[in-house]
C-alpha positions in Angstrom: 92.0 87.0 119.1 88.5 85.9 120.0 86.5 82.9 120.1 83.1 82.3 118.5 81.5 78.8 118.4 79.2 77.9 115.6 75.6 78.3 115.7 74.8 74.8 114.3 77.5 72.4 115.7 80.6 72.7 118.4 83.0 73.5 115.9 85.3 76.4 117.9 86.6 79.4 116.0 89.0 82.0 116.5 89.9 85.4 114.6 91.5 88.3 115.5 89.4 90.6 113.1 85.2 90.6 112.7 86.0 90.0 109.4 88.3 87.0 109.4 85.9 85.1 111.7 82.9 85.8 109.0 85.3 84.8 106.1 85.8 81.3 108.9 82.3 80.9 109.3 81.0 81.5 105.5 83.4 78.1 104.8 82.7 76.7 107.6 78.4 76.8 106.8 79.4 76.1 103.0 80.6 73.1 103.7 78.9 71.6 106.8 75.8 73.3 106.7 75.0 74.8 103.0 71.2 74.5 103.7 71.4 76.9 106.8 72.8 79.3 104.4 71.1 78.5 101.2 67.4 78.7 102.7 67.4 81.6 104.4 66.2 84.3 103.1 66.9 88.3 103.8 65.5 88.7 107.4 66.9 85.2 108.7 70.2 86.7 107.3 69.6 90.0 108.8 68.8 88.8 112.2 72.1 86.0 112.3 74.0 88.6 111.3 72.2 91.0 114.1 73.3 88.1 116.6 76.9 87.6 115.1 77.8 91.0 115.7 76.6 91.2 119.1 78.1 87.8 119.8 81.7 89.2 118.3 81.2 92.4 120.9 81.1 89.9 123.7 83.1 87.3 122.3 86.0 85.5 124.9 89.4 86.6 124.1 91.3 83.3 122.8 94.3 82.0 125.5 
């Protein structure tokens, strides 16, 4: 399991699968930070997503 903190607050996350933590954080935006999501446009996507999979490869393993 690893830990990810969100990009826009200190909300803490943890998944076991790359997957589960993107499924976590799409909720977690929709609903605390819909703007972030809903104004950016292909290459603001392209480069969070760029930094959320780099961030996942190096990602603290959850105690």
């Amino acid at each position: 399991m690893k830990i990810i903190k969100c990009y826009n607050c200190d909300l803490i996350l943890k998944a076991k699968t790359k997957q589960e933590m993107l499924n976590q954080l799409y909720l977690h935006y929709m609903s605390e930070h819909e703007k972030v999501i809903l104004g950016a446009d292909t290459t603001k996507k392209k480069l969070w997503m760029e930094k959320f999979n780099k961030d996942w490869s190096e990602a603290p393993k959850a105690e």
